[in-house]
C-alpha positions as a Markdown table, in Angstrom:
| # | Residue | x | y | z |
|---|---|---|---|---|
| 1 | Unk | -40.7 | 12.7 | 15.3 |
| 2 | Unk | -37.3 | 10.6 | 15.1 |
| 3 | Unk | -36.0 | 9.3 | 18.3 |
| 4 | Unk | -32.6 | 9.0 | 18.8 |
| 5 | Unk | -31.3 | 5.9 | 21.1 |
| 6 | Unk | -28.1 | 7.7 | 22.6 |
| 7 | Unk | -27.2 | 4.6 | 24.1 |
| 8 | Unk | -27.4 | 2.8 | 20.7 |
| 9 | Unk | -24.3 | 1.7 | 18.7 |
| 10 | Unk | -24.4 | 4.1 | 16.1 |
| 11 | Unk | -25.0 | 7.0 | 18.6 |
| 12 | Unk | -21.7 | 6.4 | 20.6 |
| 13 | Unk | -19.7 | 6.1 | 17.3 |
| 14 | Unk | -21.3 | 9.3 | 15.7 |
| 15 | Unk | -20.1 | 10.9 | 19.1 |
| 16 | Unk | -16.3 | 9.1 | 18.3 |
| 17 | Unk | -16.7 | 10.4 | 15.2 |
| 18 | Unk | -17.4 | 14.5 | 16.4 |
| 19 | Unk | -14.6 | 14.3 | 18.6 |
| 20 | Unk | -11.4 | 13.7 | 16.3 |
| 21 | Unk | -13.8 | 16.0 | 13.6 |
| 22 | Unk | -13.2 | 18.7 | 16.4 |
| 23 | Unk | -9.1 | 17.3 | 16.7 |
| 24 | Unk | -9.1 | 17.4 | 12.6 |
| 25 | Unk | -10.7 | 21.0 | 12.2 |
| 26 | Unk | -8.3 | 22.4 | 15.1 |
| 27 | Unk | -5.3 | 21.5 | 13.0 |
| 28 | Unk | -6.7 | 22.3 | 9.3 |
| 29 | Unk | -8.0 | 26.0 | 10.6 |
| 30 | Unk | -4.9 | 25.9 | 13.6 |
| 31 | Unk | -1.8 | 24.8 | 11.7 |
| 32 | Unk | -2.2 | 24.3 | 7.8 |
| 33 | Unk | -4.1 | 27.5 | 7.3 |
| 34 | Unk | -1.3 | 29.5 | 8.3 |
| 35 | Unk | 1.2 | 29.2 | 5.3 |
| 36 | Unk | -1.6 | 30.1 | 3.2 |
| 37 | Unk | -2.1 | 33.0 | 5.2 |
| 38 | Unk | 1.6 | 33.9 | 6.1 |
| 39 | Unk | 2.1 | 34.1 | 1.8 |
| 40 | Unk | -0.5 | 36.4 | 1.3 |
| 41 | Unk | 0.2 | 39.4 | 3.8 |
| 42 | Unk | 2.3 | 42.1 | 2.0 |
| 43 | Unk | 5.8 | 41.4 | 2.8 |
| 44 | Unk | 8.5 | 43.9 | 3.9 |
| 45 | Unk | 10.1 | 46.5 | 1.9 |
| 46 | Unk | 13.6 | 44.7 | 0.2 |
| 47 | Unk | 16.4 | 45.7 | 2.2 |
| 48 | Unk | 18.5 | 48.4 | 0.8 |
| 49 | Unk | 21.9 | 46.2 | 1.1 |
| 50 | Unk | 21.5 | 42.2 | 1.0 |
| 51 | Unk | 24.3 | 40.5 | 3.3 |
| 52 | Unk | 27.2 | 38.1 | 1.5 |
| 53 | Unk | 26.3 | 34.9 | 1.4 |
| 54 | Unk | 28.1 | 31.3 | 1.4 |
| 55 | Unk | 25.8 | 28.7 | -0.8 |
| 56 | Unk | 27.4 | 25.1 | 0.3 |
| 57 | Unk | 26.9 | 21.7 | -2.2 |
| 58 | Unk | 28.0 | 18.9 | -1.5 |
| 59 | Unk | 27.7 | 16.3 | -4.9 |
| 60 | Unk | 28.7 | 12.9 | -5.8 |
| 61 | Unk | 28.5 | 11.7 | -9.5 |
| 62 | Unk | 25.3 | 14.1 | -10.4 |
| 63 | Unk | 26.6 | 14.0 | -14.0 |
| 64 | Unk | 24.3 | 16.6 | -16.0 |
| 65 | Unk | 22.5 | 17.7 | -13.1 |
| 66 | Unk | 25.7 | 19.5 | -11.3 |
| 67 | Unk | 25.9 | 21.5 | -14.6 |
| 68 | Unk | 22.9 | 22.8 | -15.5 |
| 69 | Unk | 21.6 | 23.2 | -11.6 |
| 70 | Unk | 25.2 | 25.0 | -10.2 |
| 71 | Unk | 24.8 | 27.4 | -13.5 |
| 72 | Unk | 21.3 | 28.5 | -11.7 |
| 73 | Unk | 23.1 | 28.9 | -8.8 |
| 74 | Unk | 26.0 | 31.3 | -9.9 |
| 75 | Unk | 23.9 | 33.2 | -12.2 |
| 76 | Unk | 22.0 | 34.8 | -9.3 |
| 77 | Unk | 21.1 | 38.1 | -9.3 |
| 78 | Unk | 22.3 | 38.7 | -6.2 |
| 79 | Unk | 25.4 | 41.4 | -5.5 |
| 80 | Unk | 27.6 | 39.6 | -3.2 |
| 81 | Unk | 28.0 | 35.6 | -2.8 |
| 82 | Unk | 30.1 | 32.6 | -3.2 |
| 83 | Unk | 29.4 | 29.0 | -4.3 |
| 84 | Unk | 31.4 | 26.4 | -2.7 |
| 85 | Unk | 31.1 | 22.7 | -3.7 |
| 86 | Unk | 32.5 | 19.8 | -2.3 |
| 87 | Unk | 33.4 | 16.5 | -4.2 |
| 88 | Unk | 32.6 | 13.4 | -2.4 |
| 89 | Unk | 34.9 | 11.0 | -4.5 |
| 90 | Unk | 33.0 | 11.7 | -8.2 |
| 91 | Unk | 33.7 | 10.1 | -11.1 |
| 92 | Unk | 36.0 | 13.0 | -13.4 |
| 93 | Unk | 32.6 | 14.1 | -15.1 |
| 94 | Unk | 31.8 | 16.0 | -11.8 |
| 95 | Unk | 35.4 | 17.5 | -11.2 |
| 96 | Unk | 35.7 | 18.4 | -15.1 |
| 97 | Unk | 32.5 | 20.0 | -15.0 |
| 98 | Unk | 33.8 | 22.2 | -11.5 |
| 99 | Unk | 36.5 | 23.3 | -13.3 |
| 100 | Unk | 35.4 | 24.7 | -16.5 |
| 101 | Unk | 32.7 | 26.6 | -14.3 |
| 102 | Unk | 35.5 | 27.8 | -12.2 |
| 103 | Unk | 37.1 | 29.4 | -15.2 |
| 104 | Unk | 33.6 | 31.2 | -16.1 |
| 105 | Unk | 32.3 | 32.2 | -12.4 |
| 106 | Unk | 35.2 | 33.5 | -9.7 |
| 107 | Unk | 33.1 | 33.2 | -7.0 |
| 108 | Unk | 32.5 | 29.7 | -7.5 |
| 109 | Unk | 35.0 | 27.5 | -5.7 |
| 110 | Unk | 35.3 | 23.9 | -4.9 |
| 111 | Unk | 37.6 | 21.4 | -3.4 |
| 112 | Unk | 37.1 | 17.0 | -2.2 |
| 113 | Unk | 36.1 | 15.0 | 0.5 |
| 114 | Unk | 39.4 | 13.0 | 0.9 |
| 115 | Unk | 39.2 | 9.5 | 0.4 |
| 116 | Unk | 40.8 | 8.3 | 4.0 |
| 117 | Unk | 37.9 | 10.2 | 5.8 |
| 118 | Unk | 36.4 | 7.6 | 7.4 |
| 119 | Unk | 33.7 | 7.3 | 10.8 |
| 120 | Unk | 31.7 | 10.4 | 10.0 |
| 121 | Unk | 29.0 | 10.7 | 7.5 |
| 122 | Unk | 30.5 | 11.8 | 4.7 |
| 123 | Unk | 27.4 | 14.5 | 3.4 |
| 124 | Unk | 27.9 | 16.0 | 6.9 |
| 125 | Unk | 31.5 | 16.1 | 6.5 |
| 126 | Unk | 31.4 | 18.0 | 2.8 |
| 127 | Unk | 29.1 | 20.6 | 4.5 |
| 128 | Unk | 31.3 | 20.9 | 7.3 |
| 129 | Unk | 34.1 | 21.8 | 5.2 |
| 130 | Unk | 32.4 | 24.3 | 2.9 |
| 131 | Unk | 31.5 | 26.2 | 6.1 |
| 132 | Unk | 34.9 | 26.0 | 7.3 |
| 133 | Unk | 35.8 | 27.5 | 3.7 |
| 134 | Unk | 33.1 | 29.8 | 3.3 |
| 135 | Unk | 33.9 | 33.5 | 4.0 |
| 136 | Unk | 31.0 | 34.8 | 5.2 |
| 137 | Unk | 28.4 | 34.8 | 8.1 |
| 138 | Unk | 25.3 | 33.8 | 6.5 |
| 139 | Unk | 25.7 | 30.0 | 4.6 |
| 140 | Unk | 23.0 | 28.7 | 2.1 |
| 141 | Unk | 22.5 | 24.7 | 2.1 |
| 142 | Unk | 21.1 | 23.3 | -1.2 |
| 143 | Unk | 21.6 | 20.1 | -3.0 |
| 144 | Unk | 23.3 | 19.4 | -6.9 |
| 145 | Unk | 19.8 | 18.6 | -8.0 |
| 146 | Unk | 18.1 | 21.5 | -6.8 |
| 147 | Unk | 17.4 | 24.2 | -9.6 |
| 148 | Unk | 15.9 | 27.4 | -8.2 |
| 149 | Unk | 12.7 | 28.8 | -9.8 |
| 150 | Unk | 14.1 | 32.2 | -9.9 |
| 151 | Unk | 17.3 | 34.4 | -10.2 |
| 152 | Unk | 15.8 | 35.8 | -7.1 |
| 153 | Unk | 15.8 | 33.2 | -4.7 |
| 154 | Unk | 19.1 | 34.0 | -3.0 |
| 155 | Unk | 17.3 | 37.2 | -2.2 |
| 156 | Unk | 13.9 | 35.8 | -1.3 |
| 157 | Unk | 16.0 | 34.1 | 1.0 |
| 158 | Unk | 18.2 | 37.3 | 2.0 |
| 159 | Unk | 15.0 | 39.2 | 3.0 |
| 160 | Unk | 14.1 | 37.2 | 6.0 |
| 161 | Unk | 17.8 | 37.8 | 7.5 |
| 162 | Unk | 17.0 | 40.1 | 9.7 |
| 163 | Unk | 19.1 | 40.7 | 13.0 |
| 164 | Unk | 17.4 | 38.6 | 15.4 |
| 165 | Unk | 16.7 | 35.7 | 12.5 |
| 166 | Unk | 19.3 | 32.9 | 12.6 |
| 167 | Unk | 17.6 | 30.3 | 10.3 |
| 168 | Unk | 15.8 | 31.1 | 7.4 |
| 169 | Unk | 13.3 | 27.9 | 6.1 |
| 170 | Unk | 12.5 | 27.1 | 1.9 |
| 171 | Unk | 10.3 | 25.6 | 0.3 |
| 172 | Unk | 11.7 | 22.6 | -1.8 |
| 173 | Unk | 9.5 | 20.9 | -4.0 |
| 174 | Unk | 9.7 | 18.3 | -7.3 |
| 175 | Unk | 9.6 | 18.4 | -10.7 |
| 176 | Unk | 6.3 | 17.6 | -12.1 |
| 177 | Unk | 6.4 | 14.3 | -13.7 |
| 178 | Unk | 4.2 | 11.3 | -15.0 |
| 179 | Unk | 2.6 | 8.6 | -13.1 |
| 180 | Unk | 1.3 | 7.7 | -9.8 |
| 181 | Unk | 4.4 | 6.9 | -8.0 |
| 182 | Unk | 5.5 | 10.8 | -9.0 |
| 183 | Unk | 2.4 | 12.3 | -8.0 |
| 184 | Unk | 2.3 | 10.6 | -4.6 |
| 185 | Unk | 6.5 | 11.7 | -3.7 |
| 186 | Unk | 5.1 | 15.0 | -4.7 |
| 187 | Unk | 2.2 | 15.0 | -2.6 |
| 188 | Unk | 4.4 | 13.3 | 0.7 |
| 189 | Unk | 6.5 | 15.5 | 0.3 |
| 190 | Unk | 4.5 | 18.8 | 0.2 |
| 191 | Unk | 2.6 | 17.3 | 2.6 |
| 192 | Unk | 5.6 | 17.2 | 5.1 |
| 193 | Unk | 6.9 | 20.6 | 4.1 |
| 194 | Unk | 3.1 | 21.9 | 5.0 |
| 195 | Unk | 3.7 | 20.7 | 8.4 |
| 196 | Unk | 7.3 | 21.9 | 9.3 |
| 197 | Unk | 6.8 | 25.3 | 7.6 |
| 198 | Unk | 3.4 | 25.8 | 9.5 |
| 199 | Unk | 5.0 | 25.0 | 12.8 |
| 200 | Unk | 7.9 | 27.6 | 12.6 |
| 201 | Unk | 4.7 | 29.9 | 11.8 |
| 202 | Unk | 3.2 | 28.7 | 14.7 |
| 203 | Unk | 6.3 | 29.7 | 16.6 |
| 204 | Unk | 7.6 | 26.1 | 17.0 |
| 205 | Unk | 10.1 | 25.0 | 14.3 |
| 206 | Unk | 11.6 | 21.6 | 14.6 |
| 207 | Unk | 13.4 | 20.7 | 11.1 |
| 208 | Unk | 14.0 | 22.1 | 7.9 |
| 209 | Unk | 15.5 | 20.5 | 4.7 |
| 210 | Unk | 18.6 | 20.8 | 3.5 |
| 211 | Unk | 17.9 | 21.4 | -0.3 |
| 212 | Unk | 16.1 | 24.7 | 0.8 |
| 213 | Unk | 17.6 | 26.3 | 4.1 |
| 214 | Unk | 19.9 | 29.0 | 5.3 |
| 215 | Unk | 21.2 | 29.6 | 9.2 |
| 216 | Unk | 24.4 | 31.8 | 10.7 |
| 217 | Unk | 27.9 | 30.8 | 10.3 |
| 218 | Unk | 28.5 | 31.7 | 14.0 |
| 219 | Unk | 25.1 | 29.6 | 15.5 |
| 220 | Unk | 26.1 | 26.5 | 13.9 |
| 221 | Unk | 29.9 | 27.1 | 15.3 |
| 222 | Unk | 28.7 | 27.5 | 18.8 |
| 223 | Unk | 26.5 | 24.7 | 18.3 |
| 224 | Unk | 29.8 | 22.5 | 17.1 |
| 225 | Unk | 27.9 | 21.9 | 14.0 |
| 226 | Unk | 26.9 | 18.2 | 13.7 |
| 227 | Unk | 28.8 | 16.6 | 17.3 |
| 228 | Unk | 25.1 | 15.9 | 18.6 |
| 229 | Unk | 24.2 | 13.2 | 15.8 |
| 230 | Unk | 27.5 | 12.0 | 14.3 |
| 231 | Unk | 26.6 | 9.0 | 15.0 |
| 232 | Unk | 23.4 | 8.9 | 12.3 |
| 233 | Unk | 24.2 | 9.0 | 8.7 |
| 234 | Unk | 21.8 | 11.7 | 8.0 |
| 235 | Unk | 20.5 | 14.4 | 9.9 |
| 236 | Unk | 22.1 | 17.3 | 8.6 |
| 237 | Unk | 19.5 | 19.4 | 8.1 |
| 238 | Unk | 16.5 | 18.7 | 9.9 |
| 239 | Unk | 18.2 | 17.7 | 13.7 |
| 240 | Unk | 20.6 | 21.0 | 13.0 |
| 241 | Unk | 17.9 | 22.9 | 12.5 |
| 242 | Unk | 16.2 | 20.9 | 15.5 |
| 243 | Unk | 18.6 | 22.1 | 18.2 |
| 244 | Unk | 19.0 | 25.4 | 16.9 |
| 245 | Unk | 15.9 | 26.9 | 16.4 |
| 246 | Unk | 13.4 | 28.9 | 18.2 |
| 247 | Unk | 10.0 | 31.1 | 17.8 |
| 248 | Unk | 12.4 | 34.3 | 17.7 |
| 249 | Unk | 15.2 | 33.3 | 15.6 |
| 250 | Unk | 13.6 | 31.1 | 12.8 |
| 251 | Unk | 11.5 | 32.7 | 9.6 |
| 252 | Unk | 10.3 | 31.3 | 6.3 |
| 253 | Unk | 10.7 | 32.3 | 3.0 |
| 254 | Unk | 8.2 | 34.1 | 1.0 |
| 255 | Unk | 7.1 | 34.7 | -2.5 |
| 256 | Unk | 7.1 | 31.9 | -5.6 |
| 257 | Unk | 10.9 | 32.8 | -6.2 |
| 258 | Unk | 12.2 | 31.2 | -3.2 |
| 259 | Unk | 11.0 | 27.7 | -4.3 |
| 260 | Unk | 13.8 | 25.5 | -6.0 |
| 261 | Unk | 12.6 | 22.2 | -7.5 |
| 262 | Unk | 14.3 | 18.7 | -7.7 |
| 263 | Unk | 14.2 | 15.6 | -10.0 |
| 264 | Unk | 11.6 | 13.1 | -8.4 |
| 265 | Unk | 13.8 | 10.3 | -7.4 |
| 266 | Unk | 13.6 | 6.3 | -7.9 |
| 267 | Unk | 10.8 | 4.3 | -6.0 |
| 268 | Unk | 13.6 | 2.8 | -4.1 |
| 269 | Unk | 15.8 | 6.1 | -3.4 |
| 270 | Unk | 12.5 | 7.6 | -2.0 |
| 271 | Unk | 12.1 | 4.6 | -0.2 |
| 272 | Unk | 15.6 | 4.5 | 1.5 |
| 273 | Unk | 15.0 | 7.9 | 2.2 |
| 274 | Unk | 11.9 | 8.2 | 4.2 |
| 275 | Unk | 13.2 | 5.2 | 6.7 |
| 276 | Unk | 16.1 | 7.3 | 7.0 |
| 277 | Unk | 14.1 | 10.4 | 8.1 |
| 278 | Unk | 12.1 | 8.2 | 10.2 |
| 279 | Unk | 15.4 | 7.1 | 12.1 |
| 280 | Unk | 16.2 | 10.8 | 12.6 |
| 281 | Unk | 12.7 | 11.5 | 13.6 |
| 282 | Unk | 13.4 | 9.6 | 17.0 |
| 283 | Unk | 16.0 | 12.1 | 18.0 |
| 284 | Unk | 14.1 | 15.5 | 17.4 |
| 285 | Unk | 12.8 | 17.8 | 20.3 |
| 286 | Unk | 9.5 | 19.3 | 20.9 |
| 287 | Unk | 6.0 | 19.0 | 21.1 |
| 288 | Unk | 5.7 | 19.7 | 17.1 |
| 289 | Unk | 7.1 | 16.0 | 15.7 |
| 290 | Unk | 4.4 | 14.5 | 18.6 |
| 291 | Unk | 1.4 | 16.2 | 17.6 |
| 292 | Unk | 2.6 | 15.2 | 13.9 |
| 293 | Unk | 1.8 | 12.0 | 15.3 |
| 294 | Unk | -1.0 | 12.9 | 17.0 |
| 295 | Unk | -2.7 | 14.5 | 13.8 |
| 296 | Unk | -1.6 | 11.5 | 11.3 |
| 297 | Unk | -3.2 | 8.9 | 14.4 |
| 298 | Unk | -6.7 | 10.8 | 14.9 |
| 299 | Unk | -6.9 | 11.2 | 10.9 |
| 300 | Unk | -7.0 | 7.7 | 10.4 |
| 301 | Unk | -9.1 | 6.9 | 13.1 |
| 302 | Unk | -11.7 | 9.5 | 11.8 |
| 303 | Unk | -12.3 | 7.8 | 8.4 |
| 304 | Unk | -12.3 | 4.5 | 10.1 |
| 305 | Unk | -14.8 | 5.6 | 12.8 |
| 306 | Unk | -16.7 | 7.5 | 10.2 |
| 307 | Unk | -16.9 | 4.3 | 7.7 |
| 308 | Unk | -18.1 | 2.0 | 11.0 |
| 309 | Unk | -21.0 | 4.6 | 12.0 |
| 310 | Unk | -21.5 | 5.0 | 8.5 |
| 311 | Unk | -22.1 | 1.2 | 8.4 |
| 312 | Unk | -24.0 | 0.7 | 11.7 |
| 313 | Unk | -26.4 | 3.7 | 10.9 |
| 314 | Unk | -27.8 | 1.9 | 7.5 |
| 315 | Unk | -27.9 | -0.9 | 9.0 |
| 316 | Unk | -29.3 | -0.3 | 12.2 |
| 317 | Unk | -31.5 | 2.5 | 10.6 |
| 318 | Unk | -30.2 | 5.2 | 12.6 |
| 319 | Unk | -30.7 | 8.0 | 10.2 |
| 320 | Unk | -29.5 | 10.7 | 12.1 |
| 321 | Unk | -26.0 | 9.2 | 13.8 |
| 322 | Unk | -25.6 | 8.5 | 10.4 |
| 323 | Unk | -26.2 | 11.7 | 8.9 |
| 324 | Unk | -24.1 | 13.7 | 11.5 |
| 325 | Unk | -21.1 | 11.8 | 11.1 |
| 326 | Unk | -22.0 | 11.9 | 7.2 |
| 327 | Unk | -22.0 | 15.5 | 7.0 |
| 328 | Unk | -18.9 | 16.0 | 9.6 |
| 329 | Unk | -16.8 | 14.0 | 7.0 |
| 330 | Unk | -18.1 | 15.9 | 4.4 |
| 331 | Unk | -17.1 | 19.2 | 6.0 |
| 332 | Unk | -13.9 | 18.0 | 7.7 |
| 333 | Unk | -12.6 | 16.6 | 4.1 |
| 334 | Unk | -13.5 | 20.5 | 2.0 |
| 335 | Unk | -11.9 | 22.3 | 4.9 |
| 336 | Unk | -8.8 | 20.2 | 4.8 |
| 337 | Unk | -8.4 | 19.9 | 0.8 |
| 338 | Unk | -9.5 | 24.1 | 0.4 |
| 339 | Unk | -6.4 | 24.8 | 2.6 |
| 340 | Unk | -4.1 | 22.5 | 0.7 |
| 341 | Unk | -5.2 | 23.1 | -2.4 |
| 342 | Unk | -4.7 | 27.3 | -1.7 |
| 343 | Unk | -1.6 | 26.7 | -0.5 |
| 344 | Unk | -0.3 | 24.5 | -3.2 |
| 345 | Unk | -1.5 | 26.8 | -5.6 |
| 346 | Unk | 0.5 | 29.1 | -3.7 |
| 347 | Unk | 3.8 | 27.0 | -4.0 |
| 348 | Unk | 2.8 | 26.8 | -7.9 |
| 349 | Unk | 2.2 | 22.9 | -7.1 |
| 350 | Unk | -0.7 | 20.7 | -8.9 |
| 351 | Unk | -1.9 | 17.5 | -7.8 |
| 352 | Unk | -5.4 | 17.4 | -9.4 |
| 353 | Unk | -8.0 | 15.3 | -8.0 |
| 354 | Unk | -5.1 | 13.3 | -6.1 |
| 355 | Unk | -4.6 | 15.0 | -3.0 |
| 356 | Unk | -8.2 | 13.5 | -1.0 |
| 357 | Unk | -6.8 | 10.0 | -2.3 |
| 358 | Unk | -4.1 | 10.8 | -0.3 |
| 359 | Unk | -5.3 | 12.8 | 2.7 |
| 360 | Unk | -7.4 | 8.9 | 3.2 |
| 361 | Unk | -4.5 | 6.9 | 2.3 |
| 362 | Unk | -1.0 | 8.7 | 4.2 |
| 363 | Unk | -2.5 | 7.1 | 8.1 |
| 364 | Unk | -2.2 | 3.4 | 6.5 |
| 365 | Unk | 1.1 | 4.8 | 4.9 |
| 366 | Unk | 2.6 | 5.7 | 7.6 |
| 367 | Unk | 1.5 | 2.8 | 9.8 |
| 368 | Unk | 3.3 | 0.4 | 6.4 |
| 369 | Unk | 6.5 | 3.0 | 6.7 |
| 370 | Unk | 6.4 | 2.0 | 10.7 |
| 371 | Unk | 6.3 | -1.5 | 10.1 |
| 372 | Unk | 9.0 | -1.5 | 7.6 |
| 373 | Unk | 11.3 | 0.3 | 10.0 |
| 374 | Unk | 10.6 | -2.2 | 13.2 |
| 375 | Unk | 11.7 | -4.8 | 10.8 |
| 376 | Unk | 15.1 | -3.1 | 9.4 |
| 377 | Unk | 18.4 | -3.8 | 10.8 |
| 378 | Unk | 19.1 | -0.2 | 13.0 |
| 379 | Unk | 22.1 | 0.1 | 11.9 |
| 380 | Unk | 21.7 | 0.5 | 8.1 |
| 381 | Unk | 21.2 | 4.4 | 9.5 |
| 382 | Unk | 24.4 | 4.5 | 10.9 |
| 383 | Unk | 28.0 | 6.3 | 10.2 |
| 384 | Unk | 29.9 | 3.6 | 8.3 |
């Protein structure tokens, strides 16, 4: 019979180990599962009249893009909508480009940030005035790079705008493209849209993204739209979203055609772009964006603690410290990697064999990313 020294070395980390195993499971079969589950119940009959909707795009020399993306847009099969663009100070390929589709769609209209606007973010400012413009309750946010998967994704959205919903979340994904550097902005960012979508189906939203998101005319007015962060560059989406939303009035969007994809962008754009989410991360409410924390913290401690008693056990020849924590990372890791998989197979994503290389790597990511923002001047991620 085997013996087992509870007092040993191996012994108290295998106990380490079961502990953030439990913390790990809790939020794999808690929170992740539930987009999974959430896209597979049969969803509601379609409404017998779809509200009018306002779809506001702010762009700024997207060239080819605005063309071929805003043409997804407008040819909607949707019965009652308007597309209102905003020109932040394009070159004339943009505004020649605005107005030959202006010519071909009526409902498409478009107007410029002027050029003495000045102490305001200017992205917050363009969507600012396309609300102010828009003519009807319900407004659509999306980006000039975003291309809907479907003629049926301003309806997808539509469906979840019931009476008591006031924002209405989307999944926004990227292109699939070549190389590492794609596949791992693909995977970040599914990654992060698992975790906000699964919170506002755990009753708890607390951002949303503002390639993919819809919310009332009238909330964001009472709200005085951006006031609370003008001070930030970004934060038009996600802290909005952040003070507005709440277990009643918040839904997601359902079904493959509500997914619009985007371009993945430059190493560096991606770059700029995560420290400027992580500046905005400081100012949003709730217990969600802690436990994010949390859950990205006890990950990485678990494959560290789980490498040491791994390492002590041999060593030490404790078999069976060794062999619990051996068959808890084992169990931990296809729990984790069959939810994500289902679900990206759900959101028509593919990662391959790359999404365990991840799920190890993203706690020493995010400790890099945290490192990189202690050291940046603050106010790179303000107004200018």
């Amino acid at each position: 019979m085997i013996a087992i020294d509870l007092t040993s070395t191996a012994a108290i980390l295998a106990g380490i180990c079961i502990a953030f195993f439990i913390i790990q499971m809790a939020f794999a079969c808690g929170l992740y599962s539930r987009l999974h589950r959430y896209l597979h119940q049969k969803a509601a009959e379609a409404p017998t009249e779809y509200p009018p909707l306002s779809v506001v795009v702010v762009t700024k020399d997207t060239g080819e893009a605005l063309e071929k993306n805003l043409t997804a847009l407008l040819e909607q099969a949707y019965p009652e909508f308007e597309v209102i663009v905003i020109n932040d100070q394009s070159a004339g390929e943009d505004e020649l480009t605005l107005k030959i589709l202006a010519a071909r769609y009526p409902n498409l209209y478009h107007t410029f940030i002027p050029e003495s606007a000045r102490y305001v973010s200017r992205k917050k400012l363009g969507i600012a005035m396309g609300i102010r413009a828009s003519h009807y309750e319900w407004i659509v946010v999306t980006s000039p790079f975003a291309r809907p998967d479907s003629d049926q994704w301003l309806k997808s959205l539509a469906r979840e705008m019931t009476p008591e919903t006031d924002i209405v979340l989307g999944y926004s994904g990227y292109i699939r493209q070549k190389g590492c550097s794609a596949l791992r902005v693909r995977a970040a960012s599914f990654f992060n849209s698992l975790r906000y979508l699964n919170w506002a189906l755990a009753g708890y939203p607390y951002m949303g993204v503002g390639t993919n998101l819809a919310y009332r005319k009238s909330v964001y007015q009472a709200h005085k739209g951006f006031s609370d962060h003008l001070q930030l560059q970004r934060g038009e989406d996600d802290l909005l979203v952040n003070a507005l939303a709440s277990r009643r009035n918040t839904r997601v969007a359902r079904g493959k055609e509500s997914i619009v994809r985007l371009p993945v962008p430059a190493k560096r754009a991606w770059r700029e772009e995560r420290m400027g989410t992580m500046a905005t991360a400081h100012f949003l409410r709730g217990m969600a964006p802690r436990l994010n924390a949390f859950e990205t913290l006890t990950c990485g401690l678990f494959h560290l603690m789980c490498l040491a008693t791994l390492t002590v056990g041999v060593m030490d020849k404790q078999w069976i410290p060794a062999g619990v924590t051996a068959a808890c990372w084992l169990i931990r890791q296809l729990t984790v990697m069959h939810v994500w998989y289902h679900t990206a197979w759900d959101l028509k994503e593919k990662f391959g064999f790359f999404l365990p290389v991840f799920d190890v790597c993203r706690p020493l990511g995010s400790l890099i990313r945290r490192i990189r923002f202690w050291a940046c001047r603050k106010d790179a991620f303000l107004r200018k």
